[in-house]
N, C-alpha and C positions, 0 to 999 in steps of 0.2 A: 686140312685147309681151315679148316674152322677154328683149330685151334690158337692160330696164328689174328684171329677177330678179335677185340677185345669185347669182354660180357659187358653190358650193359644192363644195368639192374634200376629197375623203377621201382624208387619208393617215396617219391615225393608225388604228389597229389598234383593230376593237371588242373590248374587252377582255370583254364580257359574252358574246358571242357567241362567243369562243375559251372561255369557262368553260363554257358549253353544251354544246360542242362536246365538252371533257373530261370533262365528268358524265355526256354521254349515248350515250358510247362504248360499243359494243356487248360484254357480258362474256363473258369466255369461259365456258366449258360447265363444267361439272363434269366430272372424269374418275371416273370411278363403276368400280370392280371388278368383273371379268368372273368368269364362272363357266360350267365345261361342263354339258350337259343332255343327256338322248338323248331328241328327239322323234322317234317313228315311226320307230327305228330309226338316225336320224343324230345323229353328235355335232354341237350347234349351240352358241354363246354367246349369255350371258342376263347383261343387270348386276344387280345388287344390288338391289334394289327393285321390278322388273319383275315383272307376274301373267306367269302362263301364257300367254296372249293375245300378250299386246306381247313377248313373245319368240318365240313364235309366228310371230306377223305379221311380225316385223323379220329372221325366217329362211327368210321364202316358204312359213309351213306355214298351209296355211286353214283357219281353225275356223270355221263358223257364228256368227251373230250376229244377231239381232234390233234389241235394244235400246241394243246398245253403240256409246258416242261416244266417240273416241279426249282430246277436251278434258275429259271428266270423269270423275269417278270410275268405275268398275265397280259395279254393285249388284245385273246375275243376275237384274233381274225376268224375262226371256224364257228362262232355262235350258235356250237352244239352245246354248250354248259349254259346256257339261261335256265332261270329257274323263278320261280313266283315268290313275291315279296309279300306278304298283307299290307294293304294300303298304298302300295306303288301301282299304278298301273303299265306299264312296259316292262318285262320280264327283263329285271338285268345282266349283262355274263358273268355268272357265278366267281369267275376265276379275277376278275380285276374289282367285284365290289366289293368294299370290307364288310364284316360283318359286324353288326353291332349289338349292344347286349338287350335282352328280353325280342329279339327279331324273331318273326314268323314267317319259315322257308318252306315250301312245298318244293321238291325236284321231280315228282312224278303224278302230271296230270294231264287229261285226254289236251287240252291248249298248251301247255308243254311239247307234248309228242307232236301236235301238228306245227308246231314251230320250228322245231327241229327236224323235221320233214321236209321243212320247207327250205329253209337254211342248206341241208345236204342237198338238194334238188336243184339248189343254185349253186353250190360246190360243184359237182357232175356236169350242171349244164357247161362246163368252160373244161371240163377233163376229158382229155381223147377217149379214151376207153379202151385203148388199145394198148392196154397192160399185156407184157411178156412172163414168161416165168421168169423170176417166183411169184410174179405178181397173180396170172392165173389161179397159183395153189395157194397160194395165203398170202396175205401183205404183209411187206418188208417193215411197213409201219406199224405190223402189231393192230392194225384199227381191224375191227369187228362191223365191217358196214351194212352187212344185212342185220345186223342186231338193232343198226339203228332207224330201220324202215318200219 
């Protein structure tokens, strides 16, 4: 039966497919301006448009976090990422402030932890508590909530 098909032989160049191939080349990144910071004592770099948070994260310094998703924006509803600014007085949420360059960030101090103390306590006050499994044996959300007591 096959013999009765006729061969088709490619050897002309899909010209639609090489234009594909050129449109959907992967772009390069932006090269964005670095900037020094001192979190918790280390000089770290931070680019230009980055919160506190993703400069943070991108230099091994762990903040807490509830509600934050690295795909979208920041918006601080869980104000477990506050963290101390030099010279500000109100600790701002890490994940929606930018970070700017020569900033002095502390993320772990005894007024930190009782903020965020406090903040969870007000989380909780409005949570049934009447978790089911899985929620008994670990949360479904990955959160660590006695870590954060």
């Amino acid at each position: 039966m096959t013999d009765t098909l006729p061969q088709i032989q490619d050897t002309a160049p899909d010209v639609g497919v090489e234009r594909l191939l050129e449109t959907q080349a992967p772009q390069r990144p932006l090269v964005t301006p670095t900037f020094s910071v001192e979190i918790d004592g280390r000089q770290v770099t931070g680019r230009i448009g980055q919160t506190i948070l993703e400069v943070c994260r991108d230099n091994g310094i762990e903040v807490p976090t509830l509600c934050y998703e690295p795909k979208l924006p920041g918006f601080g509803a869980c104000r477990m990422c506050v963290v101390e600014v030099e010279g500000e007085g109100q600790p701002p949420i890490s994940c929606s402030r930018t970070c700017e360059p020569d900033m002095v960030v502390r993320t772990q101090t005894p007024r930190l932890r009782q903020v965020r103390k406090t903040n969870l306590e007000l989380i909780f006050s409005d949570h049934n508590a009447y978790c089911l499994p899985p929620c008994q044996n670990k949360c479904p959300s990955h959160i660590d909530i006695p870590g954060f007591l």
